[in-house]
N, C-alpha and C positions, 0 to 999 in steps of 0.2 A: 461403803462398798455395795452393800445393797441396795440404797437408792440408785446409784448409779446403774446397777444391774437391772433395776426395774423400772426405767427410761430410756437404756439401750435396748430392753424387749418390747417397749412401747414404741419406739421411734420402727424397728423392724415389723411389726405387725402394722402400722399405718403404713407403712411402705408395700407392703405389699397390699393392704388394701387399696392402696391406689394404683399399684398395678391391676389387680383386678377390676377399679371402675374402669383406664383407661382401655382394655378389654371389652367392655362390655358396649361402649360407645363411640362412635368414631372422634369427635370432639366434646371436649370439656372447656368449659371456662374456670378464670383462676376460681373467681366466686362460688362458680357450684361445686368446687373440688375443696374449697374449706369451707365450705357450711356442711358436706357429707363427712368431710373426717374431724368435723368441730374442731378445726384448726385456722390461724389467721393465712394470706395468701403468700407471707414471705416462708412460711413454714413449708406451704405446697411447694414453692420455687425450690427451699432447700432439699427435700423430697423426687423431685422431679431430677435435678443434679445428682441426686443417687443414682436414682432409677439409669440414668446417664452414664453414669461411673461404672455400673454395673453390666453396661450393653445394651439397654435398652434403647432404644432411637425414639425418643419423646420429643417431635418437634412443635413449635409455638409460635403463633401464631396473633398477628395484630389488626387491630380494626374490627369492623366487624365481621360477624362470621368467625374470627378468630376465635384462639385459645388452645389449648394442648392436645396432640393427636398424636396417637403412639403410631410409628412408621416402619417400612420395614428395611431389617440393617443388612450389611453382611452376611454378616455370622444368625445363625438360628440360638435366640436368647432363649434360656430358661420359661418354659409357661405356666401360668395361675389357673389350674382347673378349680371349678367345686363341685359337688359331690355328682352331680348328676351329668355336668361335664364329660366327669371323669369314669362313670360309667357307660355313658353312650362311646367315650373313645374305648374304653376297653373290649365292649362287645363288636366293634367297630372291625378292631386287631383281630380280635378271635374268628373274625369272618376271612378278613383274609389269609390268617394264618391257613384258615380251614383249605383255600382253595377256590373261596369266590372273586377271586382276583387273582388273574392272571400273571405269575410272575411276583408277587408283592407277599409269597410265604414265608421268603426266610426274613423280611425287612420286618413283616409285620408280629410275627415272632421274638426278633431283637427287641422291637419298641414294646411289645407287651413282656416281656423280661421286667423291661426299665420301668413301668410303670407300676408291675406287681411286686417291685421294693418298696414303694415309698404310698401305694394304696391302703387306705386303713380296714382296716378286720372287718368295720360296720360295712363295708359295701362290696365285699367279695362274694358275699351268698347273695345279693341281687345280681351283680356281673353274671353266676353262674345259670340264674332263674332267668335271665332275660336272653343269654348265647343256647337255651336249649327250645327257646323258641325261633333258634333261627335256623332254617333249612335252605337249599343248595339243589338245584336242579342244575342237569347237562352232567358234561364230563369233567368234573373236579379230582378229588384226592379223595379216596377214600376215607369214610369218617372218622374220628377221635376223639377222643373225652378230651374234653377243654382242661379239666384237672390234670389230667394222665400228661398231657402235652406240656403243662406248665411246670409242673413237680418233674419232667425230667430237664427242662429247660433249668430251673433253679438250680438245681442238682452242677449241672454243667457248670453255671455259672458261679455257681461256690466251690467247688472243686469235691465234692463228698459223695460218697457211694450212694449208689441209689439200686432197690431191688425189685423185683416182680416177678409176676407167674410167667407163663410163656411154653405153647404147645411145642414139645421136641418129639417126634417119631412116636406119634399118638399118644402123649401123656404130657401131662401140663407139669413142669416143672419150675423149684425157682430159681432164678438166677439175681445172682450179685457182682454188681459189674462197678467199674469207676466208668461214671458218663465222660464222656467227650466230646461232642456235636451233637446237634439232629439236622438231619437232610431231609431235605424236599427233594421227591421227584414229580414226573408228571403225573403222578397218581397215589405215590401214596407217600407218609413220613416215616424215616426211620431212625435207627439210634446207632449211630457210632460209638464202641463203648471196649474196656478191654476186660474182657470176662474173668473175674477171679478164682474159678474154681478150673475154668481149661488153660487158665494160662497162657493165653492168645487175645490177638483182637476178633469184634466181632460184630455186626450191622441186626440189629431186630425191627422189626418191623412194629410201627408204635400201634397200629391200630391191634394188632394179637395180644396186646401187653394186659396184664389186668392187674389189679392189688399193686398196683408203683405207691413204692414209698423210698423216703430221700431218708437217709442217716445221718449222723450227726459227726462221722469219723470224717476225718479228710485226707487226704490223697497226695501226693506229690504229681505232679502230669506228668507223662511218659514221652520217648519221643512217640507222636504218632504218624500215620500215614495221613497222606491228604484224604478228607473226610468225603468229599464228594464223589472223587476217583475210585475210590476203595468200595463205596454205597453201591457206585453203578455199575462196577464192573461185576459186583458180588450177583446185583439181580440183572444183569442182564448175560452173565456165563455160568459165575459159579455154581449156580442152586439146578445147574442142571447135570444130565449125564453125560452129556458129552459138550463140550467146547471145542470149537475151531477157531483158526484167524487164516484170514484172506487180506489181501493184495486187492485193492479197489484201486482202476484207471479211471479216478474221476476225483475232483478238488475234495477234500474235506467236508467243507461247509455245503456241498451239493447233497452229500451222502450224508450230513446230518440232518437236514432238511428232507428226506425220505423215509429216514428211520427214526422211531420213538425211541429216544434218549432212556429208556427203562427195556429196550429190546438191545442195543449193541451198544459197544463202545465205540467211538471213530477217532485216530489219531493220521494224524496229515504226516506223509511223507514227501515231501516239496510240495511246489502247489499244483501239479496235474495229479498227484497218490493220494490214497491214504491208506492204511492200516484200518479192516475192522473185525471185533473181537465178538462175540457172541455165541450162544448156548442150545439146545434142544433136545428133546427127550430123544430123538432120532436125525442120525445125519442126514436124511434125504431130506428134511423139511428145514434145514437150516440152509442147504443148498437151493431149495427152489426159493428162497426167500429173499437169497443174493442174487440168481437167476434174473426173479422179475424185476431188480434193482435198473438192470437196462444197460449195464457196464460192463466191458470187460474187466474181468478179476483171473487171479491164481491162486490156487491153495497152500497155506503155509504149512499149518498142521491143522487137524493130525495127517499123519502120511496114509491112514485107510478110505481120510476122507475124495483122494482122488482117484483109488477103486469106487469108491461109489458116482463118484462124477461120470470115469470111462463104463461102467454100467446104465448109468440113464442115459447117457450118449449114445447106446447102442439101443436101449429100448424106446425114446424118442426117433430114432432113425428108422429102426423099423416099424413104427408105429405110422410114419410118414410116409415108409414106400408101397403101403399099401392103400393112403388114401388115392382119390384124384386128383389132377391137378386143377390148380386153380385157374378160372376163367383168362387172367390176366395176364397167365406164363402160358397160353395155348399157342401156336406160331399162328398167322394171318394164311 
């Protein structure tokens, strides 16, 4: 039984070392692929028919010029990093995740999830030494320990409590939450999580976070809200003191295309409405904000907010009948 055992791990380690050569070269011939794995060429063939069985698209090739050229299939087959591969891919991730790629945070987050399972111990302190030599100019996310981001991704991903400090009403406190998501928005990351000491759900923001550490308990999931919906309406109403929602006469997708998705929320009412939601420390500057939108809008709530509307209507009016007029309304 144990020889057999240790010929079934011989036959998988040449196998995959010949995935690895067919990687590294566009074409092989049968000869140079058993003189590298000191094997004869009916062995490569029966080798290659794995690799085959497997998903790999290993096509062959006669004549000259021929011989074995790994191709690409359908389906995205499993891939053969080695060490330095596999570090350039992961600082690679941690760039995007960061925000130097437009659009490609939450994808690049998923993939480095998937890759900090199966990463070995030895090359996680270079990942970390070579992602804090990389910076980010223009308007990205604001920044994040590459650690902090990953220990709450894991956290998510294994279903187990995860805790940290966190400023509440000028004092750093800690919280223990069951994670649930992380969200990207256009500027920063945050954590969807349901906080265990209030009893609710609730959105932190990762860059505030410090001292995150992941526990060892686990969790059942809860139902939750949509993670994304929940993130944005949080920073773009609730963190303030007063919220409105308006009646927009103009398509959806027009009126999200004028507003940063981290300022309002916009929900389409047919396709000439839509609904949008958002926040400010004062109702006149949420109002001139819809103002310069360029739309007819009406006020939904709150009901003080269209005393404030019939008040700049009357000080905008009289502000205007006292200028001059303009060249272009004078009569000939």
């Amino acid at each position: 039984m144990d020889g057999a055992r240790d010929d079934e791990l011989g036959t998988t380690e040449r196998v995959l070392t010949l995935l690895g050569l067919l990687q590294q070269r566009r074409v092989w011939t049968g000869p140079e692929l058993a003189d590298r794995l000191r094997v004869t060429p009916r062995t490569v063939r029966r080798d290659v028919e794995r690799l085959r069985t497997l998903g790999y698209p290993v096509h062959a090739g006669q004549g000259v010029g021929g011989g074995y050229r790994l191709g690409a299939g359908r389906d995205l087959p499993p891939l053969l990093l080695d060490d330095q591969e596999a570090i350039a891919t992961a600082v690679s991730l941690l760039a995007g995740a960061g925000g130097a790629v437009a659009g490609a945070g939450d994808a690049a987050l998923q993939a480095l999830t998937k890759l900090d399972q199966v990463l070995p111990a030895r090359l996680r302190h270079e990942v970390r030494a070579l992602s804090d030599s990389v910076e980010f100019f223009g308007g990205g996310r604001a920044p994040v320990d590459p650690e902090v981001l990953m220990t709450l991704a894991r956290a998510c991903r294994d279903e187990v409590e995860a805790g940290f400090d966190y400023p509440s009403r000028g004092e750093v406190r800690r919280r223990r939450v069951e994670p649930y998501r992380l969200v990207a928005s256009d500027r920063r990351w945050y954590l969807l999580a349901y906080d265990l000491d209030r009893d609710d759900w609730r959105s932190f923001r990762v860059d505030r976070m410090t001292d995150a550490s992941a526990r060892t308990f686990r969790f059942r999931p809860r139902a939750a809200p949509d993670a994304a919906a929940y993130v944005q309406e949080g920073v773009a109403s609730r963190v303030y003191s007063h919220r409105a929602r308006f009646l927009v006469h103009a398509p959806a997708d027009t009126v999200r295309g004028q507003i940063p998705a981290s300022a309002a929320v916009v929900r389409p009412r047919g396709s000439d409405l839509c609904e949008v939601l958002s926040g400010a420390e004062r109702l006149d500057a949420v109002l001139m904000h819809m103002l310069l939108l360029g739309h007819d809008f009406e006020v939904l709530d709150p009901p003080e907010l269209g005393e404030r509307c019939r008040a700049l209507a009357e000080r905008l009016l009289s502000a205007g009948a006292t200028a001059p007029p303009s060249p272009d309304t004078k009569k000939p």
